[in-house]
DRENMIKE-193941 format. One record per atom (N, C-alpha, C): x, y, z. Coordinates in steps of 0.001 Angstrom, whole numbers. Example, Ala and Ser with C-alpha at 12.3 -4.5 7.8 and 13.67 -1.06 7.14 Angstrom:
% residues 2
+---------+---------+---------+
|      px |      py |      pz |
+---------+---------+---------+
|   13190 |   -5690 |    7800 |
|   12300 |   -4500 |    7800 |
|   13200 |   -3300 |    7800 |
|   12850 |   -2250 |    7080 |
|   13670 |   -1060 |    7140 |
|   12900 |      30 |    7870 |
+---------+---------+---------+
END
This chain:
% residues 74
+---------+---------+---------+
|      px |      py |      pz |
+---------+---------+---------+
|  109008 |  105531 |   91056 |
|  107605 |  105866 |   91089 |
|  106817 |  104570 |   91227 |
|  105567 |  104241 |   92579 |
|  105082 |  103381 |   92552 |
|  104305 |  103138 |   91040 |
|  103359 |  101805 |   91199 |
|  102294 |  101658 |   90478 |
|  101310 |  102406 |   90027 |
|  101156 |  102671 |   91599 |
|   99652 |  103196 |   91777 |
|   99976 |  104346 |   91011 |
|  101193 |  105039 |   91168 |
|  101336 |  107120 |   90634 |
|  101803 |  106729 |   89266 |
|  101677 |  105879 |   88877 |
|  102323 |  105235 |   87651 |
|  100602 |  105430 |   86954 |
|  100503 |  104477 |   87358 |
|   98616 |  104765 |   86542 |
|   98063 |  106026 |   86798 |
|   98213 |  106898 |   87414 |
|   97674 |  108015 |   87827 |
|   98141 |  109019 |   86530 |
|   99250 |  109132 |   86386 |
|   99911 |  109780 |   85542 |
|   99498 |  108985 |   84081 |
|   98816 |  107948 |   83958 |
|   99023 |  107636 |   82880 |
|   97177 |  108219 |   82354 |
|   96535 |  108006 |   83331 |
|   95251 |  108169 |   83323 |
|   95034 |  109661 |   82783 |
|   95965 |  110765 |   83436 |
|   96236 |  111770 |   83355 |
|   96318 |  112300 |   81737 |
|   97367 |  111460 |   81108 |
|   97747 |  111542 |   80048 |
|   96699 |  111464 |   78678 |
|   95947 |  110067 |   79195 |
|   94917 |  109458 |   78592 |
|   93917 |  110796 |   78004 |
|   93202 |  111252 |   79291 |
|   92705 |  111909 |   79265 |
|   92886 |  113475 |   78486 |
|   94362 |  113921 |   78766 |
|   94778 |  115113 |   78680 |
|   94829 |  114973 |   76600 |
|   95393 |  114055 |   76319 |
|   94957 |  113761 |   75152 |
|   93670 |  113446 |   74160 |
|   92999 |  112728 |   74924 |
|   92071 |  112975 |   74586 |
|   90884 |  114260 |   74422 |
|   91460 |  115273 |   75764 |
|   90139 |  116390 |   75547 |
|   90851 |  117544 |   74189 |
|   92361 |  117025 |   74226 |
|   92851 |  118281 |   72859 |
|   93121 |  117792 |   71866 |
|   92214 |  116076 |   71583 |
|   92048 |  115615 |   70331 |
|   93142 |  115007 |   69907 |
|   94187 |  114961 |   70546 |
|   95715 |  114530 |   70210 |
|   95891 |  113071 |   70571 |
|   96363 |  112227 |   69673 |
|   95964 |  110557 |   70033 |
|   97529 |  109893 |   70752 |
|   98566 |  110670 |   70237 |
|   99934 |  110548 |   70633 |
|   99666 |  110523 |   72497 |
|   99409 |  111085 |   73121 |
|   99580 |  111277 |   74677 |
|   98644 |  110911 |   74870 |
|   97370 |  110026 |   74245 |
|   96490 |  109307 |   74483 |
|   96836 |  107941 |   74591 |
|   96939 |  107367 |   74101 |
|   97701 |  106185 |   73969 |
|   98905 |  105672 |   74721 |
|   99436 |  106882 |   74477 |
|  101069 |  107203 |   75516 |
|  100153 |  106572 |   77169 |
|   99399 |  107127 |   77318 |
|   98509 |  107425 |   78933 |
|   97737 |  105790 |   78887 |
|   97500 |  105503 |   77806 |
|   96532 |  104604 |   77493 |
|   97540 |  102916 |   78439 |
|   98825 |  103240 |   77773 |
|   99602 |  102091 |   77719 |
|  100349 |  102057 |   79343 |
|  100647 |  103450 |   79786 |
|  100939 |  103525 |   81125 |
|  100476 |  102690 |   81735 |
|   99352 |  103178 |   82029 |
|   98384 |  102734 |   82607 |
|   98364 |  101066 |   82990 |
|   97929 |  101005 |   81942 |
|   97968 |   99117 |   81483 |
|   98881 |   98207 |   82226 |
|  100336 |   99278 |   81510 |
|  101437 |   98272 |   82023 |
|  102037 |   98791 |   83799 |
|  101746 |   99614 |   83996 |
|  101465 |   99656 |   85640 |
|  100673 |   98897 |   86374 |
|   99097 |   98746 |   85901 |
|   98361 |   97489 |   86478 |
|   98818 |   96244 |   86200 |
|   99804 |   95941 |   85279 |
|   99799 |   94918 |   85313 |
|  101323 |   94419 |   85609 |
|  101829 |   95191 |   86306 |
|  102786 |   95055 |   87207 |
|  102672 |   95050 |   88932 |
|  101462 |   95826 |   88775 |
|  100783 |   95731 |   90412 |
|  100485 |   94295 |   90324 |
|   99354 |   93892 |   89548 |
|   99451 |   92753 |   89848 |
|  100266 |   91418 |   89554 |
|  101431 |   91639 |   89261 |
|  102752 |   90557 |   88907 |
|  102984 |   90878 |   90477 |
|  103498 |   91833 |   90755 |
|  104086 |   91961 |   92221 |
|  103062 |   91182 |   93171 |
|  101813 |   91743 |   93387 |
|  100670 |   90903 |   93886 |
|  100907 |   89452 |   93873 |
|  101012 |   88576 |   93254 |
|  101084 |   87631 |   93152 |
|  102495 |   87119 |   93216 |
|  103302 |   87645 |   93184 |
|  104635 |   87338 |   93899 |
|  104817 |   87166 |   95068 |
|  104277 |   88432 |   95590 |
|  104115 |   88343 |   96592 |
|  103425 |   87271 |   97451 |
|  102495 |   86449 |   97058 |
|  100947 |   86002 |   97448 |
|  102077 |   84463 |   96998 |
|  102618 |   84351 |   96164 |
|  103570 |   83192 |   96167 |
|  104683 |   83099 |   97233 |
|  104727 |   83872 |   97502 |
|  106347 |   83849 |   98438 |
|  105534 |   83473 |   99652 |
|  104458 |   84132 |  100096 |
|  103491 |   83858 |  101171 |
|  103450 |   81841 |  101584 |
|  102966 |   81707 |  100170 |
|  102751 |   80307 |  100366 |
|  104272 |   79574 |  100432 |
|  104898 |   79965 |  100093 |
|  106295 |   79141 |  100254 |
|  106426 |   78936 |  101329 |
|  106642 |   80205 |  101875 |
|  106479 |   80255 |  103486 |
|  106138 |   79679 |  104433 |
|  104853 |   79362 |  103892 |
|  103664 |   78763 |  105048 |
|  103661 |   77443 |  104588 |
|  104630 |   76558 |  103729 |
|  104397 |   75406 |  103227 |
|  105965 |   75164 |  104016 |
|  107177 |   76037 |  103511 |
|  108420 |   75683 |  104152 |
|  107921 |   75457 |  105842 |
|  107296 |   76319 |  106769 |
|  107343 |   76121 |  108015 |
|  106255 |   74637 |  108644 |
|  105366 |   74374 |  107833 |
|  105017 |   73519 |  107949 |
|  105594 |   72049 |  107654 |
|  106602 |   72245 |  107076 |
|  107420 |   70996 |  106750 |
|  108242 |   70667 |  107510 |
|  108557 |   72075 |  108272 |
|  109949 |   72214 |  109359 |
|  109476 |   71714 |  110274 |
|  107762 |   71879 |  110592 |
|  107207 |   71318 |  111953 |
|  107125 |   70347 |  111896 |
|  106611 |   69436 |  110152 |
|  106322 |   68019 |  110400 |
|  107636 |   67248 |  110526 |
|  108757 |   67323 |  110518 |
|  109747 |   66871 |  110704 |
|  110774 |   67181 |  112050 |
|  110338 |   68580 |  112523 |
|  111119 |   68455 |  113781 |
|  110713 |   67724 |  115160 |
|  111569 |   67290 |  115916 |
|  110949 |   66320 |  117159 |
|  110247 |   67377 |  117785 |
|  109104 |   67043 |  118727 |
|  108975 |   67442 |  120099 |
|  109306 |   67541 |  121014 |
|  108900 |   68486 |  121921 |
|  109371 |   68518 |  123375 |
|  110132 |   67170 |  123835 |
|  109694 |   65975 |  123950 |
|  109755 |   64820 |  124210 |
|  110711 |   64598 |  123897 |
|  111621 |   65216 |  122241 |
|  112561 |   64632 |  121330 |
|  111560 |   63331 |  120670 |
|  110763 |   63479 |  120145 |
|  110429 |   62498 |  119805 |
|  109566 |   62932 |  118216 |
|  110041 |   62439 |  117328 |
|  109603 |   62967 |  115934 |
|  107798 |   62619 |  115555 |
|  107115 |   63711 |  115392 |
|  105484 |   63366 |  115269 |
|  105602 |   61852 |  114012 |
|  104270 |   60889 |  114816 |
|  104189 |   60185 |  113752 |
|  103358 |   60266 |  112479 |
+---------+---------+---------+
END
């Protein structure tokens, strides 16, 4: 189950507890929630790291490989 249906369901819960006064599946919903967003955004930023690796590894590959010429940039 993604994130996103992860909080959905938890929101669900939140709520569903709360309108029948019951704090158990409130909380339950409360914490879903939470720890789904805040796994969206761990992944987010994993992601958003791997990005930069990326774009730092290929730029290193360029400043070091020769040119056309064979001739290494100075």
């Amino acid at each position: 189950m993604g994130a996103r249906m992860k909080q959905l369901t938890g929101r669900i819960k939140h709520a569903a507890g709360s309108l029948i006064g019951n704090t158990k599946p409130e909380r339950e919903g409360w914490s879903e929630r939470r720890l789904s967003q805040a796994r969206q955004r761990f992944d987010d930023a994993t992601d958003k790291v791997g990005d930069v690796i990326d774009t730092s590894a290929d730029a290193a590959a360029d400043a070091v490989a020769p040119d056309r010429t064979g001739q290494r940039p100075a």
